[in-house]
N, C-alpha and C positions, 0 to 999 in steps of 0.2 A: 741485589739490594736496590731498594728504590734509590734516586738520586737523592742528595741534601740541598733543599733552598740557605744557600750563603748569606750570612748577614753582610760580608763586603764582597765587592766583584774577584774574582780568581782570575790564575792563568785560562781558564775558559774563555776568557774577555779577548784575550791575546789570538784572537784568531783573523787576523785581517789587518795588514797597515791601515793608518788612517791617514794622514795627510802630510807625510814628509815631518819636516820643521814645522810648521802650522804653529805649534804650540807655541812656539817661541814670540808670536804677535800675537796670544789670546793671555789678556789681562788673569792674573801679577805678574806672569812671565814676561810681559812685555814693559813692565815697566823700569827705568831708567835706574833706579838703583834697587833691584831686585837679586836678594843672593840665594842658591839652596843650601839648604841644612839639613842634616839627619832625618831631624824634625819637628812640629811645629816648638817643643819645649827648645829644645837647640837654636831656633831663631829668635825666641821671646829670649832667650839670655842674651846674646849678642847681638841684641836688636837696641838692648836699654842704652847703653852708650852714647845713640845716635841721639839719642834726646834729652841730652848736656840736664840730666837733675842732679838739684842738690843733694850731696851724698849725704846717704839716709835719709830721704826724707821718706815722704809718706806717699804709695800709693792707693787711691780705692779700689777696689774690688768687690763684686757681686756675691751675694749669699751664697747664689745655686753657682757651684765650679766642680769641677774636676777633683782637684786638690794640687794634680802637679802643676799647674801653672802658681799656684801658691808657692809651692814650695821651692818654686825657681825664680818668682821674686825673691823669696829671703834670702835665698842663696847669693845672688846678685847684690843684697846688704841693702833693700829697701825695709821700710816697718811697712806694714798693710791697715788699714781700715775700711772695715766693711759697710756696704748699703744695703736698701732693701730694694727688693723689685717689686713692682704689681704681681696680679692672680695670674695673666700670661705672660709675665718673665720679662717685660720689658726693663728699662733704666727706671727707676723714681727718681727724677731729678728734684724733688722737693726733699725728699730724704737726702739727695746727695747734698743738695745745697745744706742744710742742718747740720751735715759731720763736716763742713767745710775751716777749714783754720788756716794761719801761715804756714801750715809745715805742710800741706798739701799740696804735690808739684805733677799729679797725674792722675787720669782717669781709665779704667780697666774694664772695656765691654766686652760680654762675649755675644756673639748673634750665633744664637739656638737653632742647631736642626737646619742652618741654611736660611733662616729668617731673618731679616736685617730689624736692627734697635729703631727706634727714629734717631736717623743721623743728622737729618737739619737741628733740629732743638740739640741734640748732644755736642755738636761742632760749635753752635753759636752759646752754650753754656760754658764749654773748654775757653773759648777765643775771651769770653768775657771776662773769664776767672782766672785766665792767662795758666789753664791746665794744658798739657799736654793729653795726646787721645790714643789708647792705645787699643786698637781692632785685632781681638781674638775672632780670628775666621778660620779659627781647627776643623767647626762642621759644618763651613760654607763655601768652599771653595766653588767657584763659578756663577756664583750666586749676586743678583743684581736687587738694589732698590729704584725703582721707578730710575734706571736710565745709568743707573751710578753703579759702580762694581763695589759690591762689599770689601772693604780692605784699602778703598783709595780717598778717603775720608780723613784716615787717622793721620798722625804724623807717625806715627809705624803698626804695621800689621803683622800677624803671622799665619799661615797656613798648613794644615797638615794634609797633603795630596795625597799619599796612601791612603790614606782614607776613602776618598774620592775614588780614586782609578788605581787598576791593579799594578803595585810596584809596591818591592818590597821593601820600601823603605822612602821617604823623603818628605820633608819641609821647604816652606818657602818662609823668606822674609819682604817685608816691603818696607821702606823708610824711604822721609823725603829731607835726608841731610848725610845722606852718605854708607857707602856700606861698611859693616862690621871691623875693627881695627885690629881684627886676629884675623890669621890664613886657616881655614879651615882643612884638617885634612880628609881625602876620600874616606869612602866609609871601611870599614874592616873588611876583608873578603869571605873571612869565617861567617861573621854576619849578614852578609849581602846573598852567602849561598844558603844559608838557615833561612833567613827569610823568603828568598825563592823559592826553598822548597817547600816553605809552606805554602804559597799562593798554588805548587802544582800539586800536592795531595788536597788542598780543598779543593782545587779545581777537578781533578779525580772526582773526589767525592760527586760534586754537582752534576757531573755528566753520569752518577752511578755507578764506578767501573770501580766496585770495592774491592775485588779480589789485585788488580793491577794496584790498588792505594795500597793496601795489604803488604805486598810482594816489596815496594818500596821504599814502607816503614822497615822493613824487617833488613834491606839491605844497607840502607843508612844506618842503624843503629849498629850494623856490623862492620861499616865503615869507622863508625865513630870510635868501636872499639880498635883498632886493627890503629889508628889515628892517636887515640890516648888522648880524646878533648871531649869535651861536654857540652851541651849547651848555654850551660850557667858562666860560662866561658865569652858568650858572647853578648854583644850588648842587642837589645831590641826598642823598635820604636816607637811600640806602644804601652800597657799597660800602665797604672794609678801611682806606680814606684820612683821614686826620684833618683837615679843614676846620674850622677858627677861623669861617668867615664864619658858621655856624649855628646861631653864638650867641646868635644877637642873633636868632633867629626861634619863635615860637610856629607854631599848626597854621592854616591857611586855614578860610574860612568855606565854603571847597567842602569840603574834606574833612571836617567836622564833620557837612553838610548829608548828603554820602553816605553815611553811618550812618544814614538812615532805611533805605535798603536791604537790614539786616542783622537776621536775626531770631536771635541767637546760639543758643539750641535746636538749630534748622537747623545751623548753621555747629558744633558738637559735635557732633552726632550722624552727622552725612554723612561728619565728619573720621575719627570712629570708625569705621565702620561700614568705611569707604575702607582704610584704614590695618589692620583685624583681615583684608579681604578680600584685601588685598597679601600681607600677614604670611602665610597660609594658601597663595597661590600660590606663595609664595619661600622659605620656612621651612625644606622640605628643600633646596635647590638651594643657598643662602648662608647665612652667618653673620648671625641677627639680632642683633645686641648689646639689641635692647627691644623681645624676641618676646613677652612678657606685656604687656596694657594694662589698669593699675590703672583700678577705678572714678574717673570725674571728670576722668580725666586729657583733654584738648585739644590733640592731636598736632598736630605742625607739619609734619613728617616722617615717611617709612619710613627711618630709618637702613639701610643695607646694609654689609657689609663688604667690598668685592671686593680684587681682585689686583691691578691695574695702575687706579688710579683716574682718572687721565686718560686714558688709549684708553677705558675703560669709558664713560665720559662723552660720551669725541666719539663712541664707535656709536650711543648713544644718540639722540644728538642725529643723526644720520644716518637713524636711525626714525623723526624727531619727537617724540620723550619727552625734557624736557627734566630734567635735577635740578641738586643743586648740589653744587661743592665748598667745602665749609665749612670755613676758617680752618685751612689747609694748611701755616701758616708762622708759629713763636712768636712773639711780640713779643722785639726784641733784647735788653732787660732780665730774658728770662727765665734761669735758671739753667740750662748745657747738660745736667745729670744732671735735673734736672726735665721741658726738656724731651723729653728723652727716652723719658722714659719714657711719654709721651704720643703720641709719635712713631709709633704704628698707627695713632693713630686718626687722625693728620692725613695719613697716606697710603692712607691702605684707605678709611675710614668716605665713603660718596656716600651722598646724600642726596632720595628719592625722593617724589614728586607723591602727596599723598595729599589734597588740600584738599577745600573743600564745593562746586567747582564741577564736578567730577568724577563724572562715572557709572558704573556698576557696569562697563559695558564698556570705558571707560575704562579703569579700573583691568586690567580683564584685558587692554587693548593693554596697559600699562605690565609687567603681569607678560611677556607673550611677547617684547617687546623685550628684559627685562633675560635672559631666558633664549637669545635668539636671538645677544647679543653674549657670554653667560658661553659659549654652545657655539663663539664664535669665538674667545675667549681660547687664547692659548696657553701 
């Protein structure tokens, strides 16, 4: 079987230490009151705390989300209100100003794809309107604006590093008034070993070795039986669902320890370098919505705009080029003229393989596939 281009980096990543502790001085890790978590939802809960709001009050939040971080505000016992964004996703701080009242004690950005919001205008509208700022950097981790690290702006941030780098599982928090007033505990070991094994059957995959991925699904599932557990059994750190159990978890000493394998340099520069060499094969063929890459910036993604985003995706995935669809569907508390107006990007925008475990030919399989299924569109 040919290999599978991975939409996130695999145990395949994991072939070479990279720098000792290193990590431990490469900003959020290095900052002063920086805790892990599960993940990024697990940091945004226990991150609210640090920013003394009035219970209940109100936070805003962007049209275009996810929906769990919605749904981990309300669980925390916030009300929400929503803004709009410009056509490239930025903050409308003229609309935020409009929904502003006294019961509003917080502002909720998220920086898309590794791209930062404007944070000077965003910080000097919080400070003036005595909001707190709170920096969702799930798909930017390592990612800089002219000079500034995305995440050290807010009065708290959260991050999702699996994402990023291959580890099966973990979040980061950032606050600048103390860390989290719960003890978190490790993460499940049931958990920590599902998710490992998923990073080494994709990783399988991506090196082609489907008869060895074969052999290992089939021994695992007969572990599981032999065992009397399932996987619904465990909790996971990704997926659109709102789990309560994730609360109560901090990150695993594997995944802390797999951070010696990352030399972030590497892992920005490959991301660049993947992500300008996409952009150039696909530029004229589709709409980039984020064809220019500012200095510093740490792409998670090739955004692409296609037509039919789901056939798009399963041809894809019939090539072996795997990407994603990202948050297709508002949270049901959102406003329907809100979201609407957001409503291309949750049926156009796919989400294309640009990571640091990818090579130059890589990327050119991923450009011919996405060109081989735009020529069967109809």
């Amino acid at each position: 079987m040919r290999s599978v281009i991975p939409v996130y980096p695999t145990s395949a990543s994991l072939v070479r230490p990279g720098r000792g502790r290193a990590w431990r001085e490469w900003f959020p890790f290095s900052s002063g009151t920086g805790t892990w978590t599960f993940s990024g939802r697990v940091a945004l809960y226990h991150g609210l705390p640090s920013l003394n709001l009035p219970a209940q009050s109100t936070i805003l939040v962007p049209a275009y989300h996810q929906g769990v971080e919605i749904d981990t505000l309300l669980a925390a016992g916030y009300r929400l209100r929503y803004y709009r964004l410009t056509e490239d996703l930025r903050v409308d701080l003229g609309d935020v100003e409009r929904r502003m009242d006294q019961t509003i004690s917080a502002l909720y950005i998220i920086h898309y794809f590794g791209f930062s919001q404007p944070l000077d205008s965003i910080r000097q509208f919080c400070d003036a309107h005595r909001l707190r700022l709170i920096e969702d950097c799930a798909l930017s981790l390592f990612s800089q604006d002219r000079g500034t690290w995305l995440g050290s702006v807010g009065d708290m941030a959260l991050f999702s590093v699996y994402k990023t780098l291959a580890l099966p599982h973990g979040g980061f928090l950032v606050t600048t008034n103390g860390s989290p007033p719960v003890k978190l505990h490790s993460a499940p070991l049931r958990s920590t070993l599902v998710q490992t094994l998923d990073l080494v059957h994709q990783g399988l995959r991506a090196r082609g070795w489907e008869k060895v991925e074969r052999r290992l699904t089939r021994s695992s599932r007969r572990v599981s039986r032999i065992l009397g557990w399932s996987r619904s059994q465990t909790v996971g750190s990704g997926g659109s669902d709102w789990d309560p159990r994730l609360l109560a978890f901090g990150v695993s000493t594997w995944s802390r320890w797999l951070m010696q394998f990352t030399d972030r340099d590497e892992v920005v520069a490959r991301r660049r370098a993947n992500f300008l060499r996409l952009a150039s094969l696909l530029g004229v063929h589709l709409p980039l919505p984020f064809s220019q890459l500012p200095q510093g910036v740490c792409p998670l993604f090739l955004p692409v705009l296609v037509p039919d985003k789901i056939r798009f995706q399963q041809g894809l995935e019939r090539l072996g080029v795997q990407s994603v669809n990202l948050w297709d569907v508002a949270h049901p508390t959102c406003p329907s003229e809100l979201a609407e107006e957001v409503s291309g990007w949750r049926r156009h925008c796919l989400e294309l393989p640009i990571h640091q475990e990818l090579s130059p030919q890589d990327v050119d399989r991923v450009a011919d596939a996405v060109l081989c299924v735009l020529a069967d569109q109809p």
